[in-house]
C-alpha positions in Angstrom: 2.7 17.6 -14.7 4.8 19.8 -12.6 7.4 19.0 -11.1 8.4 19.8 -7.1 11.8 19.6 -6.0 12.4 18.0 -2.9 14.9 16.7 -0.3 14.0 14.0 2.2 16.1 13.9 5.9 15.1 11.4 8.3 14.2 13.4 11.7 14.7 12.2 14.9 12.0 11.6 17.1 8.8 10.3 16.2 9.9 8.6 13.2 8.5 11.2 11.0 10.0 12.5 7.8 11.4 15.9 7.5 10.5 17.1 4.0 11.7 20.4 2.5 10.6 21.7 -1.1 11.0 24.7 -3.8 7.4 25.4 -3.6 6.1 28.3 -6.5 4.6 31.3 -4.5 3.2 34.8 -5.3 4.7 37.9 -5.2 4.9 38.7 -1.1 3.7 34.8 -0.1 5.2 34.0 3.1 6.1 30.6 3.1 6.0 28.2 6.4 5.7 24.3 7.5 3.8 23.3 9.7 4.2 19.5 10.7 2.1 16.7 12.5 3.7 13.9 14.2 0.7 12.3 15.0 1.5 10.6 11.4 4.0 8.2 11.4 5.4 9.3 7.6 4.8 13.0 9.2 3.3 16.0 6.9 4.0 19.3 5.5 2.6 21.8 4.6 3.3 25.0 3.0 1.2 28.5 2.4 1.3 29.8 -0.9 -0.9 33.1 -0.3 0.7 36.1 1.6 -2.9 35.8 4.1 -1.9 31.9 4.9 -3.2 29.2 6.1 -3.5 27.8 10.6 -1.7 24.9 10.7 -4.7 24.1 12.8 -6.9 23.9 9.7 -4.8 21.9 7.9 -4.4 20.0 10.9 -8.5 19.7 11.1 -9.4 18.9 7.3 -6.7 15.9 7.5 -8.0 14.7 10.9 -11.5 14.6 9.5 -11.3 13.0 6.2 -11.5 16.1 3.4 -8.0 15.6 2.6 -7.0 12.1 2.1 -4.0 10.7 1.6 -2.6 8.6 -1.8 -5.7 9.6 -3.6 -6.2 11.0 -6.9 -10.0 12.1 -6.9 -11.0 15.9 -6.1 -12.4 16.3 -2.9 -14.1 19.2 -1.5 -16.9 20.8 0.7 -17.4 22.0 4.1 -16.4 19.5 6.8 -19.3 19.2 9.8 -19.4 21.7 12.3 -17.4 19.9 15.6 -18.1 21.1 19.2 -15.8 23.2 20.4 -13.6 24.0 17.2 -13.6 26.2 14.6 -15.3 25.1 11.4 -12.9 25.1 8.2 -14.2 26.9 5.0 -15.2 25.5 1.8 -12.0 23.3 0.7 -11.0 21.8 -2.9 -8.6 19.4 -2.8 -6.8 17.3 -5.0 -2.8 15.8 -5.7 -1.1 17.4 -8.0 2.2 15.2 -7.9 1.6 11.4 -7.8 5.5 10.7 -6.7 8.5 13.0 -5.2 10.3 13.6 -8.1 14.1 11.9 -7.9 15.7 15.3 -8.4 17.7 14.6 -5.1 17.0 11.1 -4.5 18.5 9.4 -1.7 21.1 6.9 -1.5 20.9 3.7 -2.6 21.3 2.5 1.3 18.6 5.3 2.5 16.0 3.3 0.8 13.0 4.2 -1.3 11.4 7.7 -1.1 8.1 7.6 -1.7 4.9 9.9 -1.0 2.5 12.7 -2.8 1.7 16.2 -2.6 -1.5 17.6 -2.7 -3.1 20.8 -3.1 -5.9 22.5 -1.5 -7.8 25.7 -2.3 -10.6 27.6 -1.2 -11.9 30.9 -2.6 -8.9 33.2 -0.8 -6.1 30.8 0.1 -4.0 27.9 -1.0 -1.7 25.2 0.3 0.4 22.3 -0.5 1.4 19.6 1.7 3.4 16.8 0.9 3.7 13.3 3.0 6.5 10.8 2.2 8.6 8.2 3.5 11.8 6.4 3.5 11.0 2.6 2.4 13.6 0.9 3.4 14.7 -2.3 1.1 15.1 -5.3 3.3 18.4 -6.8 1.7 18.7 -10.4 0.8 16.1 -11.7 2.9 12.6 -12.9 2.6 11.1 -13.0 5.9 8.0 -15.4 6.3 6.4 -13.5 9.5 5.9 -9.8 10.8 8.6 -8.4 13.0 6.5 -8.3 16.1 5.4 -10.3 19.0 2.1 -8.5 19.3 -0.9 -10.6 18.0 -1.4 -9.5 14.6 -2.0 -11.4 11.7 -1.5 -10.4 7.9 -4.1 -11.9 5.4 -2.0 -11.6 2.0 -3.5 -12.6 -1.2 -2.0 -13.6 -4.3 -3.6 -12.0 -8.1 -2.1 -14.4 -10.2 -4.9 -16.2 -12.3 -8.2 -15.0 -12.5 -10.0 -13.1 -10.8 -13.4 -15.9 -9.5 -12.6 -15.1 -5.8 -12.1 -11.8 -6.1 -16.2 -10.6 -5.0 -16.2 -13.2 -1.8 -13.0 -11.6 -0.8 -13.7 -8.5 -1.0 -17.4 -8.8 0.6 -15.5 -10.6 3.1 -12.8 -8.3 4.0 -15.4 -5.0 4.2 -18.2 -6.7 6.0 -15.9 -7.7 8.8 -13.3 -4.2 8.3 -10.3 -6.4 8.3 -7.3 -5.6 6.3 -5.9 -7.4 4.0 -2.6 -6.8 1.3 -3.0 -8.0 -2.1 0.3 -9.0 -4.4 -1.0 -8.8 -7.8 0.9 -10.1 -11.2 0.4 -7.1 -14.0 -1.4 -9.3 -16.2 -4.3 -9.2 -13.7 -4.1 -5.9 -13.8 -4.6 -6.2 -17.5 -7.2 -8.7 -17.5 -9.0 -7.2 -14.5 -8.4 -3.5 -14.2 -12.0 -2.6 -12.8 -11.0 -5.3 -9.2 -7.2 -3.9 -9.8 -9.0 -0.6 -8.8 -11.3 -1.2 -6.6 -8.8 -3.1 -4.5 -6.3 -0.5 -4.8 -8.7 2.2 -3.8 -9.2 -0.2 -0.4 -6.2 -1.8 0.2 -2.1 -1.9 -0.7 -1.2 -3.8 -3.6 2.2 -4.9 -4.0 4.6 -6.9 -6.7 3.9 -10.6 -7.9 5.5 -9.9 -11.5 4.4 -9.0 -14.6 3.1 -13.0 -15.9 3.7 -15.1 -12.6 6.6 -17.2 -14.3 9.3 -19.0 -12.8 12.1 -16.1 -12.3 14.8 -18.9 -11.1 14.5 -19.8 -15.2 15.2 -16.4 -16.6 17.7 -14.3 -17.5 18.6 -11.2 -15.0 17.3 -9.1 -17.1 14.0 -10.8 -17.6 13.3 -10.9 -13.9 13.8 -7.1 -13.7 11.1 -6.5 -16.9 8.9 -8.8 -14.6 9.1 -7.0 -11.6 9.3 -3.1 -13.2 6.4 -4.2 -16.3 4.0 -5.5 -13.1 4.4 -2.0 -11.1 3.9 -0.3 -14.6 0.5 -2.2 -15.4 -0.7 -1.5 -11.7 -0.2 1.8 -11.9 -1.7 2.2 -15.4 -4.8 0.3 -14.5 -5.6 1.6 -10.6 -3.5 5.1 -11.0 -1.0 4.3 -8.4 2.1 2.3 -8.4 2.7 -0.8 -6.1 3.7 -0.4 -2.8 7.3 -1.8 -2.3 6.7 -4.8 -1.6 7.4 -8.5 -3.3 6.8 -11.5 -3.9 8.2 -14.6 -5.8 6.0 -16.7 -8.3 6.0 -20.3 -6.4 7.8 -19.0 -3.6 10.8 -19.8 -6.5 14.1 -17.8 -5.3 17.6 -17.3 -5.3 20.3 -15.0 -4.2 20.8 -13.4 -7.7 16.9 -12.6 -8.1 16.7 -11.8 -5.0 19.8 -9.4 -5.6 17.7 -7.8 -8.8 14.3 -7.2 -6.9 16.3 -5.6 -4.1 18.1 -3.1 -6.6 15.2 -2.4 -8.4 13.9 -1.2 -4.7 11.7 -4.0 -3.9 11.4 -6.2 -0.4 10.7 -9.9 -1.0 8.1 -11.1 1.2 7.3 -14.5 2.0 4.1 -16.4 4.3 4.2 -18.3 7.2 1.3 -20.5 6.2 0.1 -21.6 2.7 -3.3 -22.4 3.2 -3.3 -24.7 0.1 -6.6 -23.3 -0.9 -5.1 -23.2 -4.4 -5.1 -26.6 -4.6 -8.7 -27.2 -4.9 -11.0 -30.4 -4.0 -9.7 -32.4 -7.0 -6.3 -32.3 -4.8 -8.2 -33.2 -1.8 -8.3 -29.4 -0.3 -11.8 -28.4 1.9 -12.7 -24.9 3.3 -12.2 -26.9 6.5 -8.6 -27.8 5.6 -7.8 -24.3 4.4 -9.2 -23.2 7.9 -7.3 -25.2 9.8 -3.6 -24.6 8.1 -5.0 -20.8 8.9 -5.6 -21.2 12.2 -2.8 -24.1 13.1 0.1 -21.6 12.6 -1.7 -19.2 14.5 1.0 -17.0 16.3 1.8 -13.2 16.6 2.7 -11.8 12.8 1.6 -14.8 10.9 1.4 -14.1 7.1 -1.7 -16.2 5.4 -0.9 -17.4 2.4 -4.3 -17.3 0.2 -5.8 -16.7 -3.6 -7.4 -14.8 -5.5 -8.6 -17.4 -8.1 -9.8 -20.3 -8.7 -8.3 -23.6 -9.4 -8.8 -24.6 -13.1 -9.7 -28.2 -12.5 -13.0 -27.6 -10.6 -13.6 -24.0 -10.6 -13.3 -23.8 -6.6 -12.7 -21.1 -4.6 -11.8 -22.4 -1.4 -9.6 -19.6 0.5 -12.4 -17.2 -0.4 -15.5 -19.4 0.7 -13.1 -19.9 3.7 -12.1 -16.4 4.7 -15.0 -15.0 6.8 -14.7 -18.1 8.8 -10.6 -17.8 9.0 -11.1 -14.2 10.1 -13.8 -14.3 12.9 -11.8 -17.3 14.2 -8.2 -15.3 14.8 -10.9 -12.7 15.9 -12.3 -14.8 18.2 -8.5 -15.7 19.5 -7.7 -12.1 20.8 -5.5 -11.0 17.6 -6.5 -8.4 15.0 -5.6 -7.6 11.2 -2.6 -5.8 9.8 -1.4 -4.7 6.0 2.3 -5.6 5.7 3.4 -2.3 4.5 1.9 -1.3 8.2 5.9 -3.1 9.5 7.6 -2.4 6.0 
């Protein structure tokens, strides 16, 4: 695969990205950016062909969907003819670069860079623009709500065990269009690559280790083959790595793992509510219980707490038979759905 030098520098303004790049070129290719701050991590893009390409267009083919963002699949086609703008030509586009290469990485306090680049032809011309941005480690804490007083509320769900609730979740979450992140263990990943995909071509996936074990009872080194075996089993079974985000096994923490899932560029994340879905009937859990732990600690950035499987004892899958009720209830409260990497 080739590689793409590049160099990140936070802008001011807008919170976008600056990104610059050694780009390959033809003989007498003029080479120039064109940016859109209308994107929080910001975009560039750079013409390869001496004839160029508007910004406008590239503008107009993001804006409407025939270049997408994170994706791996080849898109291409004419866009529909809008009212009052010029109609692109026939585009192919797919990413050539999963990741920015580390070749200039930034510093250890900068954070995380992280982003693709894709490249789009049609018969005469050719460009490439990357997207990125700087994730920024949260260092030795675990928050349990989303910085905001705005009324937002995070649905997370733990992959851990298997994956029974995994078709009532997701029927749930795309009938209603809510969003919903997903912290998934890499042995579900293993077990379960074709719902690793099709939840990772939907929604963010982040960290919940390799085999959901205890990391408070294993060596340092352990708990980092945990955390870096998990993003390379997600990446391996969906095609993209984990977002960098985290989560403990049990909640089960303490400053030196903590310490290692920080270096190893990860921010823990914790809930504000546990459902208890998990727990099942034979521990006296309802879908009425779980909804009403949901909705009790109702306030702006709440994190729920639910599952993905189902609790061995009975087979149940409460949080799942509970969800479309949980989420037209905070609907019906005036708050609306966020992913967490949409505050980290």
């Amino acid at each position: 695969m080739r590689r793409l030098r590049v160099a990140a520098v936070v802008a001011l303004g807008c919170g976008t990205l600056a990104l610059a790049a050694l780009l390959p070129s033809s003989a007498g290719a003029r080479t120039a950016f064109c940016s859109d701050s209308r994107l929080s991590d910001g975009i560039r893009a750079s013409h390869e062909s001496a004839s160029g390409v508007n910004c406008s267009v590239v503008h107009q083919l993001i804006a409407e969907a025939w270049v997408w963002r994170w994706g791996k699949v080849m898109w291409g086609g004419t866009p529909p003819q809008i009212p009052g703008r010029s109609q692109p030509q026939w585009w192919s586009c797919r990413e050539v670069v999963d990741d920015f290469p580390d070749a200039n990485p930034p510093s250890r306090g900068s954070g995380v860079l992280e982003g693709s680049v894709t490249q789009c032809r049609s018969r005469y011309k050719t460009f490439q623009f990357m997207e990125g941005r700087i994730h920024r480690v949260i260092g030795g804490q675990i928050p349990d709500r989303l910085p905001t007083k705005q009324r937002v509320v995070a649905l997370t769900f733990d992959a851990g065990g298997n994956d029974a609730g995994a078709p009532k979740i997701f029927t749930a979450l795309g009938s209603a269009k809510a969003k919903g992140t997903f912290f998934m263990t890499g042995r579900f990943a293993q077990l379960y690559p074709r719902w690793a995909r099709r939840i990772a071509a939907r929604y963010p996936i982040a960290n919940h280790t390799f085999d959901h074990r205890d990391l408070t009872t294993l060596t340092l080194a352990e708990v980092r083959n945990e955390v870096l075996s998990a993003s390379s089993s997600i990446d391996k079974a969906t095609g993209r790595p984990p977002i960098r985000l985290f989560r403990f096994p049990y909640g089960s923490s303490n400053g030196a793992t903590l310490g290692v899932v920080n270096n190893v560029g990860y921010s823990a994340v914790g809930w504000t509510v546990d459902t208890l879905g998990w727990e099942g009937t034979v521990m006296g859990q309802s879908v009425g219980s779980v909804t009403s732990r949901a909705l009790g600690h109702l306030e702006p950035g709440e994190i729920i707490l639910m599952h993905v499987g189902s609790v061995a004892a009975d087979n149940s899958t409460l949080d799942a038979d509970a969800l479309p009720g949980i989420i037209s209830a905070i609907r019906a409260r005036g708050y609306h759905f966020v992913t967490l990497n949409q505050f980290w």
